[in-house]
C-alpha positions in Angstrom: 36.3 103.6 0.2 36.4 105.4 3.5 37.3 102.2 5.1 40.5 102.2 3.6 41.4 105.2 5.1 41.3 103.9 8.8 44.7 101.8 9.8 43.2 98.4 11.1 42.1 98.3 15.1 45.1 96.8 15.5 47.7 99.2 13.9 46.1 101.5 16.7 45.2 99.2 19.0 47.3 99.6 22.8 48.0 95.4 23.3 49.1 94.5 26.3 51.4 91.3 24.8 53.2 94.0 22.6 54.0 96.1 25.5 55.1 93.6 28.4 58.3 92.7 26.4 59.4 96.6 26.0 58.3 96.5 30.4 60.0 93.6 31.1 63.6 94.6 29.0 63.9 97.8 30.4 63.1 96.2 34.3 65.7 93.7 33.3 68.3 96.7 31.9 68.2 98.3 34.9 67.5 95.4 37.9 69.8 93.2 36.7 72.5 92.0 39.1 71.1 94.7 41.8 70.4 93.9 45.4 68.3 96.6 47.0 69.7 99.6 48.0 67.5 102.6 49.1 70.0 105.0 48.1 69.8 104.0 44.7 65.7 103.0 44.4 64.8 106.7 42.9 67.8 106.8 40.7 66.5 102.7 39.1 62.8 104.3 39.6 63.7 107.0 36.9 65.8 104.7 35.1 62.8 102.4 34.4 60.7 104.9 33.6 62.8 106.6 31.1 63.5 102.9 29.4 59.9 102.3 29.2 59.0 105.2 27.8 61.6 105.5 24.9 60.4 101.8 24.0 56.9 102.7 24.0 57.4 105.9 22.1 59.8 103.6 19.3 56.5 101.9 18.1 55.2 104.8 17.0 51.1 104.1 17.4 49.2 107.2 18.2 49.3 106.8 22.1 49.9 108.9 24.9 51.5 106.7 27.6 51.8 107.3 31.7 54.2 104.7 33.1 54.7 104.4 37.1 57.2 102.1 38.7 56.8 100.8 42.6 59.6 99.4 43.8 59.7 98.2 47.4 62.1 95.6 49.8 61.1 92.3 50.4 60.7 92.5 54.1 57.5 90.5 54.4 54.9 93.2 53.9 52.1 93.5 51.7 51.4 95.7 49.2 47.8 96.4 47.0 47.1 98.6 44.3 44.7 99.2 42.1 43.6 101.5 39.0 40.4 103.1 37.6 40.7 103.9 34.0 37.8 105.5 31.7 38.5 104.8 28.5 38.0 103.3 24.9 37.9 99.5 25.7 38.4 99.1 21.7 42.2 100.8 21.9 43.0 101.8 25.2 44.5 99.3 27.6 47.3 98.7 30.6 50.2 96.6 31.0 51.9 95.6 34.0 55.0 93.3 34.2 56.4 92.3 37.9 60.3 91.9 39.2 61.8 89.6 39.5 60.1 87.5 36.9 58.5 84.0 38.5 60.6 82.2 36.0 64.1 83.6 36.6 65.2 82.0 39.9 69.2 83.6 40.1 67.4 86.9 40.7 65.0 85.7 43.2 67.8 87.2 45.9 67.3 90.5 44.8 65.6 91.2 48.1 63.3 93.9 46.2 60.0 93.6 44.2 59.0 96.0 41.3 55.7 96.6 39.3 55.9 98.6 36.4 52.6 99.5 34.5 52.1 101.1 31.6 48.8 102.5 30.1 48.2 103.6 26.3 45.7 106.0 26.1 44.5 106.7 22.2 44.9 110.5 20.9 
């Protein structure tokens, strides 16, 4: 009986593959057809975020979410990051989605890269 009161682990469960299509639309929304611009990279930055964010709260699980955006010119250099989380490994989780996407050539010219990553913490 007290089973039936818990939603199943993954009606409140963060999942990654749920997540990356809300990332990857709201990259897509706001990248498309852009060519980097400095002037404008805070302006897409909050843009992003804000996208992400209304998706993620649309699904209404019981999540608190922190989404950050890098965005950076493709000039040759590196980057490397990294995250530490401390968490419930049974709900909790992190997506990341990259820009362009490796399948969509016609935006390869973009002359910018952009990770977004999202993490769903459980409340």
């Amino acid at each position: 009986m007290a089973d039936e009161a818990w939603p199943n682990s993954e009606e409140i469960a963060f999942i990654p593959e749920q997540v990356e299509p809300l990332l990857t639309t709201a990259l897509a929304s706001v990248l498309a057809n852009e060519v980097y611009d400095e002037a404008k990279v805070a302006s897409w930055i909050d843009s992003v975020c804000d996208k992400s964010m209304e998706a993620l709260v649309s699904l209404n699980k019981p999540f608190k979410y922190i989404v950050t955006c890098i965005m950076l010119q493709k000039n040759g250099a590196g980057i490397h990051t990294g995250q530490s989380c401390f968490w419930d490994i049974s709900n909790d989780n992190c997506a990341r989605v990259a820009y362009p996407l490796a399948n969509k050539r016609e935006v390869q010219d973009s002359r910018m890269y952009c990770i977004v990553t999202c993490f769903g913490v459980s409340m």
